[in-house]
N, CA, C and O atoms as a GROMACS GRO file, in nm:
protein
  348
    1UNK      N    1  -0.990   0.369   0.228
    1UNK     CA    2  -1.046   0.491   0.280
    1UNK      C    3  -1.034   0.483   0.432
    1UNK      O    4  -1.067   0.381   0.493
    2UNK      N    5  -0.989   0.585   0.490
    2UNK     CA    6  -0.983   0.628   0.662
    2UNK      C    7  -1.064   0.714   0.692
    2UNK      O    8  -1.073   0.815   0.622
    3UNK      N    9  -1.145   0.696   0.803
    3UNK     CA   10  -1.263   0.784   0.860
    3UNK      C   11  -1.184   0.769   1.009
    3UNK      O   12  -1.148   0.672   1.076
    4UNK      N   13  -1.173   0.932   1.027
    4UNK     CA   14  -1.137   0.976   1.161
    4UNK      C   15  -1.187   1.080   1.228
    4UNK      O   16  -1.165   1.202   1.225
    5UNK      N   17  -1.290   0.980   1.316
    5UNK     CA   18  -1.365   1.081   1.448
    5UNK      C   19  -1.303   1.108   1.584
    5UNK      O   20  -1.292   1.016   1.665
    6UNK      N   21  -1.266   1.221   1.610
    6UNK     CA   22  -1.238   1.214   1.765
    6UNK      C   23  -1.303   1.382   1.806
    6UNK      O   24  -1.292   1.490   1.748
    7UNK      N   25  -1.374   1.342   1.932
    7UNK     CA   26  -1.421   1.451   2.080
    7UNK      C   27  -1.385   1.360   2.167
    7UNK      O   28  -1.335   1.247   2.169
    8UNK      N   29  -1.426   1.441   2.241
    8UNK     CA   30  -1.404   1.515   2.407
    8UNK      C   31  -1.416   1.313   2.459
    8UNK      O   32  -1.335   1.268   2.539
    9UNK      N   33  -1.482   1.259   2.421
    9UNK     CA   34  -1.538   1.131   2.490
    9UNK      C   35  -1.506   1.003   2.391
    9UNK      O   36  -1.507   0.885   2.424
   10UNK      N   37  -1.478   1.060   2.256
   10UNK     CA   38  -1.482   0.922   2.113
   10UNK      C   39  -1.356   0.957   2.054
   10UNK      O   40  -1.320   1.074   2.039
   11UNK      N   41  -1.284   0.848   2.018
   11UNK     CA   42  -1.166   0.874   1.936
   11UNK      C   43  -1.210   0.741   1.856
   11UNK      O   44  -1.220   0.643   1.929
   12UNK      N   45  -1.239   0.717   1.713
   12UNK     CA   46  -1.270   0.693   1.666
   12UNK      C   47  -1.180   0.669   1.549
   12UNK      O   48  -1.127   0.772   1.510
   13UNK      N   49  -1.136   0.517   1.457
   13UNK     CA   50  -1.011   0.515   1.381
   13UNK      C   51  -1.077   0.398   1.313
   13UNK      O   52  -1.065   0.281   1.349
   14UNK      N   53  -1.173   0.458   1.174
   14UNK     CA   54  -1.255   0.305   1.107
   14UNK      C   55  -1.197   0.322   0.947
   14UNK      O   56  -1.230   0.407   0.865
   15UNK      N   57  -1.082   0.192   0.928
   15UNK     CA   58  -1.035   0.153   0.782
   15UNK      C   59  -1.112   0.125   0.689
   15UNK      O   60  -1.156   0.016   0.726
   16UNK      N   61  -1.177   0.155   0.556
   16UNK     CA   62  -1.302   0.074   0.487
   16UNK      C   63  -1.208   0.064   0.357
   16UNK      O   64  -1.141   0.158   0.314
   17UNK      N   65  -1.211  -0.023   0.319
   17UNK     CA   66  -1.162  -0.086   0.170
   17UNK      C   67  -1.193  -0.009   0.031
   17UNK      O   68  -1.298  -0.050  -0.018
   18UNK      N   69  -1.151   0.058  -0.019
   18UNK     CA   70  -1.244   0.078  -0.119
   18UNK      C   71  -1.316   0.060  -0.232
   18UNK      O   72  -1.376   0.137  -0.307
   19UNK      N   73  -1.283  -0.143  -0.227
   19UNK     CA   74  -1.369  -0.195  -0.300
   19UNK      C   75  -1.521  -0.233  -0.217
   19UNK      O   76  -1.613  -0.293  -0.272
   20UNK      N   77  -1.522  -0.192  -0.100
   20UNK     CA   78  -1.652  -0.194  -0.022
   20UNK      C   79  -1.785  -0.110  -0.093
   20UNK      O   80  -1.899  -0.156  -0.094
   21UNK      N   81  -1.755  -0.005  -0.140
   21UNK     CA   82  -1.830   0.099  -0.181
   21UNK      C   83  -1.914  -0.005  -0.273
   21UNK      O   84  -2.036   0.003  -0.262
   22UNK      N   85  -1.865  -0.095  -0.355
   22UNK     CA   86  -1.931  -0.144  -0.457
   22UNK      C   87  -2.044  -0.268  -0.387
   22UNK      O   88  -2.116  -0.321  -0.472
   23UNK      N   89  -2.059  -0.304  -0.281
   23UNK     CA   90  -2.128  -0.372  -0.178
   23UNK      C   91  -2.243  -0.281  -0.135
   23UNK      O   92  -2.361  -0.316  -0.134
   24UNK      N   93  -2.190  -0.142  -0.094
   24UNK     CA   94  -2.274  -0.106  -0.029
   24UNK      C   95  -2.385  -0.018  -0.115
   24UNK      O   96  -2.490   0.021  -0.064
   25UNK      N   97  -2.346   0.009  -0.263
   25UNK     CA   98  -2.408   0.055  -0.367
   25UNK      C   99  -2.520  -0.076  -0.435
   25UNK      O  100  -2.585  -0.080  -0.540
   26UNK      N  101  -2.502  -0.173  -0.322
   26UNK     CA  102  -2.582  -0.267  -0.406
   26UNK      C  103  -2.683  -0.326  -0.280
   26UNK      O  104  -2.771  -0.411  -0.269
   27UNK      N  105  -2.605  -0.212  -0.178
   27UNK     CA  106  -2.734  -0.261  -0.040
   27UNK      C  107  -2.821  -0.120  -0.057
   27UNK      O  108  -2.923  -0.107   0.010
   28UNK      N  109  -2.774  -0.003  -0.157
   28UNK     CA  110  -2.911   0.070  -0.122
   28UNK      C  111  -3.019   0.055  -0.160
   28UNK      O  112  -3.033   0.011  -0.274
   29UNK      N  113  -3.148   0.088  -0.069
   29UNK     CA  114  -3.272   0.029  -0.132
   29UNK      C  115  -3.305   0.137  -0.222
   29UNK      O  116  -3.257   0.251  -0.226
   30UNK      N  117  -3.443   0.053  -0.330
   30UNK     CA  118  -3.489   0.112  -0.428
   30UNK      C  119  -3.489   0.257  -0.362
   30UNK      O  120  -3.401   0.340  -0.381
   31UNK      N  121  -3.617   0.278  -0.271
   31UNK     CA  122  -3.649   0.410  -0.218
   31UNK      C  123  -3.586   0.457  -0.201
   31UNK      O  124  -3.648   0.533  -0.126
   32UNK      N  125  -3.463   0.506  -0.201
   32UNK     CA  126  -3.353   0.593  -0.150
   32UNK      C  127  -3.319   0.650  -0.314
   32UNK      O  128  -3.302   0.763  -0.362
   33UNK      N  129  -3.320   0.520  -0.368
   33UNK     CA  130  -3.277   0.560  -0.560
   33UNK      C  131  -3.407   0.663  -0.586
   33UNK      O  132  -3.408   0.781  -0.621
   34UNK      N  133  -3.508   0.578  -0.556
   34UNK     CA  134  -3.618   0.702  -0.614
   34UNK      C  135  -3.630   0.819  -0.549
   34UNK      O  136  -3.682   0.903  -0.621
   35UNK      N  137  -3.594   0.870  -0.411
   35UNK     CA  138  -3.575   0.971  -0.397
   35UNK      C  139  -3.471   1.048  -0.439
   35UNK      O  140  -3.509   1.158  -0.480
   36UNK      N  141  -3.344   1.029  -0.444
   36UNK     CA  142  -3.278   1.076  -0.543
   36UNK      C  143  -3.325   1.135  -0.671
   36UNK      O  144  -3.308   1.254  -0.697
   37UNK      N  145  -3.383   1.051  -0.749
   37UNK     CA  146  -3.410   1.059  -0.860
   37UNK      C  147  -3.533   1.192  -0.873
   37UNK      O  148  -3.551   1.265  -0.970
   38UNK      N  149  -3.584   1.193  -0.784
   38UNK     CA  150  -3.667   1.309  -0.726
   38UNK      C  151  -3.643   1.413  -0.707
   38UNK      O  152  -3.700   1.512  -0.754
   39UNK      N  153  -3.508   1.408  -0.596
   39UNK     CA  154  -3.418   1.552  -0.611
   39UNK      C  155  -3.345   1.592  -0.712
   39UNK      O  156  -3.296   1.705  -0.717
   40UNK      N  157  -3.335   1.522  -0.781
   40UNK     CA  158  -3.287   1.645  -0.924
   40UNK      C  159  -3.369   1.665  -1.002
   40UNK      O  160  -3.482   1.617  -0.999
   41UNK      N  161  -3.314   1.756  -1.103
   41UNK     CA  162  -3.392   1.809  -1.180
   41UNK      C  163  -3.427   1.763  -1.260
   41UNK      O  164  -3.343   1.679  -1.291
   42UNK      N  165  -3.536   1.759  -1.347
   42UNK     CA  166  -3.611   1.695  -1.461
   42UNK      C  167  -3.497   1.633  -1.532
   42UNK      O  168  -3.469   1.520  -1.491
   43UNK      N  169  -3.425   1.679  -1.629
   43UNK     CA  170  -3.413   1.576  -1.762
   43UNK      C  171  -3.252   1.470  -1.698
   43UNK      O  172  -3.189   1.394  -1.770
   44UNK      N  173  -3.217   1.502  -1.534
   44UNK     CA  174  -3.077   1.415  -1.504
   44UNK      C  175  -3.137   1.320  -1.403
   44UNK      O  176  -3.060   1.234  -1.360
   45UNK      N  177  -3.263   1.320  -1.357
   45UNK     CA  178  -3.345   1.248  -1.241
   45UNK      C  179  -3.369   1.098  -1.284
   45UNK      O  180  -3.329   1.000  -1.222
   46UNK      N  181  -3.438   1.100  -1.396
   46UNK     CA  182  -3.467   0.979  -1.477
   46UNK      C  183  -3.321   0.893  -1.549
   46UNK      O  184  -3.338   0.825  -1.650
   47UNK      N  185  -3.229   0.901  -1.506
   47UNK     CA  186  -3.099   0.880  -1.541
   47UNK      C  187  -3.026   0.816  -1.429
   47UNK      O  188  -2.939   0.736  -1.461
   48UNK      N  189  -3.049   0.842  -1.279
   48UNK     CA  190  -2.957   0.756  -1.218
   48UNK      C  191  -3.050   0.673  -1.148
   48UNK      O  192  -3.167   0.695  -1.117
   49UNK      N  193  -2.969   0.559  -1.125
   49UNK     CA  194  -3.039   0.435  -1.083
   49UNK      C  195  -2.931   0.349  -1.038
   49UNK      O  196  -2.822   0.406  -1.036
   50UNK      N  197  -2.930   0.254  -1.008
   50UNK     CA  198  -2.846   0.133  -0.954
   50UNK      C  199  -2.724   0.108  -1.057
   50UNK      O  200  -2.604   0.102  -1.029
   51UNK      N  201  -2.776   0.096  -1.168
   51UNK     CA  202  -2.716   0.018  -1.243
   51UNK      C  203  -2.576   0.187  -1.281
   51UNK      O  204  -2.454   0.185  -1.292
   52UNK      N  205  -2.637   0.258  -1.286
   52UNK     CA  206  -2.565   0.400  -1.336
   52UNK      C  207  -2.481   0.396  -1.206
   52UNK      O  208  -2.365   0.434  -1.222
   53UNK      N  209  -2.506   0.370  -1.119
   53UNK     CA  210  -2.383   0.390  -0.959
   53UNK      C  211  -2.323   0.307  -0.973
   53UNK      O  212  -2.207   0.324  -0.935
   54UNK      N  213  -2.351   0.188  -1.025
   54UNK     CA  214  -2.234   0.101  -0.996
   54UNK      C  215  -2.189   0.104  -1.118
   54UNK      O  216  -2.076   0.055  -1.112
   55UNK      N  217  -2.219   0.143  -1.257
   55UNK     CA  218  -2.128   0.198  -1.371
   55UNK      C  219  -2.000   0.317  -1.336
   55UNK      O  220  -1.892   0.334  -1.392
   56UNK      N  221  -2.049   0.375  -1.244
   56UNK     CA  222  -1.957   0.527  -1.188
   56UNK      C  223  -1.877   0.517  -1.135
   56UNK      O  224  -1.766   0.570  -1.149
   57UNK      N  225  -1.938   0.402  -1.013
   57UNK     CA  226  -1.790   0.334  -0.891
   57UNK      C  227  -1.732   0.316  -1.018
   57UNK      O  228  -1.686   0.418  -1.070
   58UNK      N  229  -1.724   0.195  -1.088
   58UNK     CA  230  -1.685   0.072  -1.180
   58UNK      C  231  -1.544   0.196  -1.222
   58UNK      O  232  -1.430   0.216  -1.181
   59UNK      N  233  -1.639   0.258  -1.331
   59UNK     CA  234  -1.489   0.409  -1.408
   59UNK      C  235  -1.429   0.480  -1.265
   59UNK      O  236  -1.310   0.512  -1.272
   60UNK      N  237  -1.480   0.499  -1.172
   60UNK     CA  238  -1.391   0.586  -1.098
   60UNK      C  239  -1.292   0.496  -0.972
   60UNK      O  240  -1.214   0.558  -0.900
   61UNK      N  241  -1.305   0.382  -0.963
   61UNK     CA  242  -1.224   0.310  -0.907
   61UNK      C  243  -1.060   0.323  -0.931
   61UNK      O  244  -0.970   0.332  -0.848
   62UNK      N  245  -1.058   0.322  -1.035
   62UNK     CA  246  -0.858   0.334  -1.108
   62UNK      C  247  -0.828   0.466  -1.015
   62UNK      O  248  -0.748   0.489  -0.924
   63UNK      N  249  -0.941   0.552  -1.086
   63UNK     CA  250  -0.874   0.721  -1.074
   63UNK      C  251  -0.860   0.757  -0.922
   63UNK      O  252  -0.792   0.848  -0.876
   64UNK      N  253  -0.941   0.668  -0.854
   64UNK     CA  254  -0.961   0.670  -0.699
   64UNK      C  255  -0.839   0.693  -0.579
   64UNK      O  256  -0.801   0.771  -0.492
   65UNK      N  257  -0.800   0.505  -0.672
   65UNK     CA  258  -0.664   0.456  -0.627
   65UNK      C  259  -0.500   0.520  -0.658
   65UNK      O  260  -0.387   0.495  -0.615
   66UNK      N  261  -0.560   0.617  -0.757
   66UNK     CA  262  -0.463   0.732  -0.784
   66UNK      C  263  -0.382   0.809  -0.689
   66UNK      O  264  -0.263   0.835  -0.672
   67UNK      N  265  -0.502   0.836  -0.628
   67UNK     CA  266  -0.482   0.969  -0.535
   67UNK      C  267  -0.511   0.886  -0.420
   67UNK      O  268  -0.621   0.919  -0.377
   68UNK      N  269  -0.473   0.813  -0.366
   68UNK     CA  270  -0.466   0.776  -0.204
   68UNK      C  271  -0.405   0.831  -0.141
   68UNK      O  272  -0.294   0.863  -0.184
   69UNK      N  273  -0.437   0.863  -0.034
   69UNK     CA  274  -0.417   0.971   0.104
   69UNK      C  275  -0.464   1.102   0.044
   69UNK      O  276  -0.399   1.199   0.085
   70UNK      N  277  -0.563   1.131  -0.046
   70UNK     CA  278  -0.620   1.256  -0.069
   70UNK      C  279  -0.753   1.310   0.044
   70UNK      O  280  -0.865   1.259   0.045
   71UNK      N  281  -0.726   1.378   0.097
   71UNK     CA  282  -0.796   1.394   0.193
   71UNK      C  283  -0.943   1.489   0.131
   71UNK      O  284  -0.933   1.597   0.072
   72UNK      N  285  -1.086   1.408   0.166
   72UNK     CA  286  -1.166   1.446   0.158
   72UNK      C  287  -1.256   1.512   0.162
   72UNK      O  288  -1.320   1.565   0.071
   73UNK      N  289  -1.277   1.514   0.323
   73UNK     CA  290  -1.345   1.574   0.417
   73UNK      C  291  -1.266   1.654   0.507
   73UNK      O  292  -1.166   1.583   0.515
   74UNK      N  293  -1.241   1.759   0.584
   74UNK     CA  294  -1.168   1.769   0.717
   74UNK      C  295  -1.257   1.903   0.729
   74UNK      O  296  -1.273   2.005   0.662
   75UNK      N  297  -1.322   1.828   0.895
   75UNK     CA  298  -1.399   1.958   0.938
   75UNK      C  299  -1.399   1.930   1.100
   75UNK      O  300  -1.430   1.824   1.155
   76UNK      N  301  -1.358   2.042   1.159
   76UNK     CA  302  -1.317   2.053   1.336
   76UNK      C  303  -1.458   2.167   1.360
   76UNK      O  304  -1.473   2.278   1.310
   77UNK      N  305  -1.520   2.118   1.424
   77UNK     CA  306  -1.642   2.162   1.523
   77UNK      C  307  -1.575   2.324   1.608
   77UNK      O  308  -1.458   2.357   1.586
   78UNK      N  309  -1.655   2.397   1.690
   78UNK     CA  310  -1.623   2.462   1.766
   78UNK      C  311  -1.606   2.374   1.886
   78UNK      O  312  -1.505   2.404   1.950
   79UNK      N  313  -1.664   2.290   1.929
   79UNK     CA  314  -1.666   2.170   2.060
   79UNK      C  315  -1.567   2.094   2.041
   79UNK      O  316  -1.563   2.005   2.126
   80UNK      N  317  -1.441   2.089   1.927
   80UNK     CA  318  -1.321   1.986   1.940
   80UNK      C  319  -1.355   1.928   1.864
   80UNK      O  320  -1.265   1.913   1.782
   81UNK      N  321  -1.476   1.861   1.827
   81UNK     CA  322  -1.526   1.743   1.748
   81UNK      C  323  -1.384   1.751   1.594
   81UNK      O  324  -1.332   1.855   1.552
   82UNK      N  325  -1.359   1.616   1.546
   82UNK     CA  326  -1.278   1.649   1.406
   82UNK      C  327  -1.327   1.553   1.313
   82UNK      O  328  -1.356   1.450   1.373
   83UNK      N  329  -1.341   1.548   1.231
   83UNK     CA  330  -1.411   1.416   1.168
   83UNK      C  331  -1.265   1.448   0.980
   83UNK      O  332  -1.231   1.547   0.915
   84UNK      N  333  -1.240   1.331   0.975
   84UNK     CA  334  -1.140   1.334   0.855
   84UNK      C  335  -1.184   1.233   0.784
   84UNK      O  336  -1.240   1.143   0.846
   85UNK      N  337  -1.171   1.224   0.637
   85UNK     CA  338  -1.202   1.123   0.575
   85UNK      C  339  -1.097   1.126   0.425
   85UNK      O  340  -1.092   1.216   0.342
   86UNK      N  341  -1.032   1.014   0.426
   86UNK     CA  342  -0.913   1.024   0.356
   86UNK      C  343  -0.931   0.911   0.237
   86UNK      O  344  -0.949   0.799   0.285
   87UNK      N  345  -0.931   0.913   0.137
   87UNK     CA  346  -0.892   0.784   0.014
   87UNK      C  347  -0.797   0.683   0.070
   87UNK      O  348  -0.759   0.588   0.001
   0.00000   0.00000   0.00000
């Protein structure tokens, strides 16, 4: 995955692996899960949890690596700002 920030002052060019995701799904804390689990709606709230995210990475990893260089994100500010985020 490529994350690309650049304005007026930051040009910004950060590579992340995308077996990282599965690290950082295991640094979120509980509280963040239970709020989640909060924002949805009744009967899909009680359903995700730790173990269900890293079941999801786990299946969507192959299909991921499919589509590399599929671009994600791309959004340009009125101020120049560009932020890209690519598989």
């Amino acid at each position: 995955m490529r994350i690309v920030i650049r304005s007026k002052d930051v040009r910004l060019f950060i590579p992340i692996p995308l077996r990282l995701a599965g690290v950082a799904i295991a640094c979120i804390p509980e509280r963040a899960v239970r709020e989640m689990q909060n924002a949805l709606p009744a009967p899909y709230g009680k359903d995700i949890d730790k173990k269900f995210l890293r079941q999801a990475y786990r299946e969507c990893y192959h299909v991921l690596r499919q589509f590399k260089g599929l671009e994600i994100i791309n959004v340009t500010a009125h101020d120049g700002t560009y932020v890209s985020v690519r598989l």
